[in-house]
C-alpha positions in Angstrom: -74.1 -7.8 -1.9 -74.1 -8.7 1.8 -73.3 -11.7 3.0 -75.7 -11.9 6.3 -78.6 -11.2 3.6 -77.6 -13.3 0.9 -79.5 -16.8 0.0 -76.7 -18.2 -1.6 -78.2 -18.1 -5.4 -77.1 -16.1 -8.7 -79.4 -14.7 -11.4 -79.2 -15.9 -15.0 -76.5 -12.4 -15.5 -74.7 -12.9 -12.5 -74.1 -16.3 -13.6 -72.5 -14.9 -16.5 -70.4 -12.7 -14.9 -69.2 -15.7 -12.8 -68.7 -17.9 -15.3 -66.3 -15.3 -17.5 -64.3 -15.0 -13.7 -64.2 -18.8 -13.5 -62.4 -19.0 -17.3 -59.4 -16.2 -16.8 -59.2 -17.2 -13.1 -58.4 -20.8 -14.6 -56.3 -19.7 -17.2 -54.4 -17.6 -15.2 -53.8 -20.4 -13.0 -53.9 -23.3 -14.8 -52.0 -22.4 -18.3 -50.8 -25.7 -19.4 -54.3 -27.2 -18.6 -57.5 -27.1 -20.9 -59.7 -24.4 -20.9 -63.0 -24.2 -19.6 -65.0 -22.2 -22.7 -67.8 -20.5 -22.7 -70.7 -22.0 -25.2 -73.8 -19.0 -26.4 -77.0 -21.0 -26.0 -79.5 -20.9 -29.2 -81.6 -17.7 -29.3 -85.4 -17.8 -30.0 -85.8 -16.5 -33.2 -87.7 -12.7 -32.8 -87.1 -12.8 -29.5 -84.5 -9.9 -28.6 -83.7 -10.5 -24.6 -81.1 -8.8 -23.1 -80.1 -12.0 -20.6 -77.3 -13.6 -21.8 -77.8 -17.5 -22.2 -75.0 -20.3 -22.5 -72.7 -22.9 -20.2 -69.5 -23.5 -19.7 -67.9 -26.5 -21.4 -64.2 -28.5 -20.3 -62.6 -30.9 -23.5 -60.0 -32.3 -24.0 -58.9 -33.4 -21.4 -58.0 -36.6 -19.8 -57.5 -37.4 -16.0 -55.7 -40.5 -15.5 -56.9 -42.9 -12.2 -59.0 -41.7 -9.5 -56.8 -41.2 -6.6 -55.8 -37.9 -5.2 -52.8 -38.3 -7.9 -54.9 -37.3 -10.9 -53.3 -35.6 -13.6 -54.4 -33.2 -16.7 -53.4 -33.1 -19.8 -54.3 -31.7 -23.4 -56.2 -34.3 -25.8 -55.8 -32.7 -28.6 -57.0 -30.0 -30.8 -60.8 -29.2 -32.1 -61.9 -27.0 -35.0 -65.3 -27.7 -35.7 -67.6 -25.5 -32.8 -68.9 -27.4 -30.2 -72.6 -28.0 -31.2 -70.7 -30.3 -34.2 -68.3 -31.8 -31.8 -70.9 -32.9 -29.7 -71.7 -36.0 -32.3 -68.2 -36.4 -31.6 -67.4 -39.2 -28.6 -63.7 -38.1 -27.9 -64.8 -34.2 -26.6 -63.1 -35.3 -23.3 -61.5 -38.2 -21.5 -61.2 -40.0 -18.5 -58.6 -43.0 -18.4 -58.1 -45.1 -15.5 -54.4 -46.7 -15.1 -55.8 -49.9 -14.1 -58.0 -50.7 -16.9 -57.1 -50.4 -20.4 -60.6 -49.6 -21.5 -60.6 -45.8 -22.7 -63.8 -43.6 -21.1 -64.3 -40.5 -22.7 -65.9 -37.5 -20.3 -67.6 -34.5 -21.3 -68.3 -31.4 -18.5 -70.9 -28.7 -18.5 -71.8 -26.0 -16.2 -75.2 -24.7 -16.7 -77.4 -22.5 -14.7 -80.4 -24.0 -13.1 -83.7 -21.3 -13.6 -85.0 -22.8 -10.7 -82.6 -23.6 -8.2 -80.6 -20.0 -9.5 -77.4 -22.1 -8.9 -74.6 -23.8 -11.1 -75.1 -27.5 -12.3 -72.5 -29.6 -13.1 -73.2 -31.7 -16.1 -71.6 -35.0 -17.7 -71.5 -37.4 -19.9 -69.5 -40.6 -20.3 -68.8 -43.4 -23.7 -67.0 -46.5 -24.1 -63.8 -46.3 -26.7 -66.1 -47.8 -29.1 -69.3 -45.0 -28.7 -71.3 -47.2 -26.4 -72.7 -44.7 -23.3 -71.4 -45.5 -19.6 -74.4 -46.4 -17.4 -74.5 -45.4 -13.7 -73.0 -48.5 -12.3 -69.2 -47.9 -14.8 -69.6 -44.0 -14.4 -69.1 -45.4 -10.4 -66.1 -46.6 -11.0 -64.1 -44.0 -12.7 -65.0 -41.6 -9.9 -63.0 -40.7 -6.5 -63.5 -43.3 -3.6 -65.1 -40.7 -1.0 -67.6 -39.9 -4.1 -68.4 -43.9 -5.3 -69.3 -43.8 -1.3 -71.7 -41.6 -1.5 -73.0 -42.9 -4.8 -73.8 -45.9 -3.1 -75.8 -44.5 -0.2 -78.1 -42.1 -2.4 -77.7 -43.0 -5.8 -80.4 -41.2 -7.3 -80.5 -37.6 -5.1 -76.3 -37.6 -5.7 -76.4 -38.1 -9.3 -79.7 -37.9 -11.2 -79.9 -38.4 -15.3 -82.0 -35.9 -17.5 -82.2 -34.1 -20.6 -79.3 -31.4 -21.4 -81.4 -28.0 -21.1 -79.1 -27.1 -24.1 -78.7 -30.0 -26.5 -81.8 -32.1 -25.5 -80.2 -35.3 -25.0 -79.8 -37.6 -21.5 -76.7 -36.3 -19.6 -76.3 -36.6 -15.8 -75.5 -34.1 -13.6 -74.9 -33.5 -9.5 -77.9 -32.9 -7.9 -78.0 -29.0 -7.1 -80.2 -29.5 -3.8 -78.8 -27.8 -0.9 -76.0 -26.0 -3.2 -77.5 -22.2 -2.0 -77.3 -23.2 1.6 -73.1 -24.1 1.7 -72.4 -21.8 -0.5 -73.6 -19.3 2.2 -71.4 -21.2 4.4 -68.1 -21.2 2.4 -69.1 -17.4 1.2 -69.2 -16.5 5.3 -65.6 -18.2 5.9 -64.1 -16.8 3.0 -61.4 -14.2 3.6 -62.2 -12.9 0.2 -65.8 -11.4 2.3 -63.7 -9.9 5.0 -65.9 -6.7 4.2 -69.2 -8.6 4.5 -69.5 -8.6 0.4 -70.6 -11.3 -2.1 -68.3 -11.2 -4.7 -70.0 -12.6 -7.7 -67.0 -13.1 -9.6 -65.5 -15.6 -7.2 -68.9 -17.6 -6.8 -68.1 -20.3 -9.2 -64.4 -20.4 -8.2 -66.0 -21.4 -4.3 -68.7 -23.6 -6.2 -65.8 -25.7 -7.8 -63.2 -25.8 -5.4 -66.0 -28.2 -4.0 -68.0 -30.1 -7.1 -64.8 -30.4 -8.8 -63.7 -32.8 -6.5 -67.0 -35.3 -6.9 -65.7 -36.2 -10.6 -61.8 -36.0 -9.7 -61.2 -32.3 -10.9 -59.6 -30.0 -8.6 -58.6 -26.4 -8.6 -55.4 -25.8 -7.9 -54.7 -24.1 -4.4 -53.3 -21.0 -6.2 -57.1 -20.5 -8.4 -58.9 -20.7 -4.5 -56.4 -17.9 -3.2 -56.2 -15.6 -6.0 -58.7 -13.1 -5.2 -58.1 -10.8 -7.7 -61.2 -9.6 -9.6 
């Protein structure tokens, strides 16, 4: 694909294809972290389609404080599949050091039909099931992203129904994501021959969002152009 032509976006199989980069890439690089899994969305019954529907989904984890000193670990392991974990409040966690209340966190990326980009979803609960509203979720995230929060609190982060599970999540607004991912796509060395390479989309994407909710990809993931 070439970059001077491109508009930034994926299709619904591209997507795909990036997503199943994103997982290996962050395996391969991030071995003693959780994985980020891959999660089939429910087929229409009698509807063959030859699309491939789902999201990517990050548990069990827990990130500890909000400064630039975060740290990963495992939470634990799951058995049941995800669509009966998701009654489940302890998926994923955030923990700040300086509070002793527990927040649990669970992360989605989903593709949008109609902005043909990623969306970061999430979700946050009190230790005892209750849901964080807005105004806690503002608190457990980085400083430079409570900033922003405060300036446009409802084009940053906007609350709606999980296209998947039908249930209020909130996600980062995807306006504007086709128009810097042209720009870090056109700076990348990984384009030095003028391509789009679909399978490092989401890595680019990432390296970016990731940082908005206080998960970063390691250095090594960025530079590892490997295919």
């Amino acid at each position: 694909m070439d970059v001077s032509s491109w508009d930034g976006t994926l299709s619904l199989n591209d997507f795909s294809i990036a997503a199943s980069a994103f997982v290996e890439k962050w395996k391969k690089t991030n071995s003693a972290f959780p994985p980020w899994l891959w999660v089939d969305g429910p087929k229409p019954p009698f509807i063959a389609s030859q699309q491939v529907e789902g999201f990517l989904s990050l548990e069990n984890i827990c990130l500890f404080g909000s400064s630039e000193d975060n740290e990963v670990s495992t939470a634990g392991e799951e058995e049941a599949g995800f669509f009966e974990r998701e009654e489940a409040i302890d998926d994923a966690t955030l923990e700040r050091r300086d509070n002793n209340e527990v927040h649990y966190y669970d992360f989605h990326i989903i593709y949008s039909a109609s902005y043909r980009v990623p969306v970061l979803y999430f979700r946050g609960y009190c230790s005892n099931g209750q849901p964080l509203q807005l105004n806690k979720i503002e608190q457990d995230l980085p400083a430079c992203s409570a900033n922003v929060l405060l300036q446009s609190k409802w084009t940053f982060i906007t609350q709606e129904e999980h296209p998947y599970l039908n249930r209020p999540w909130y996600k980062l607004h995807p306006c504007g994501t086709n128009e810097w991912m042209k720009l870090l796509f056109r700076g990348e060395a990984a384009t030095a021959k003028n391509r789009v390479l679909i399978e490092l989309y989401l890595v680019s994407w990432f390296s970016v969002v990731g940082q908005v909710i206080g998960l970063k990809v390691p250095i090594e993931m960025v530079n590892d152009h490997t295919v």
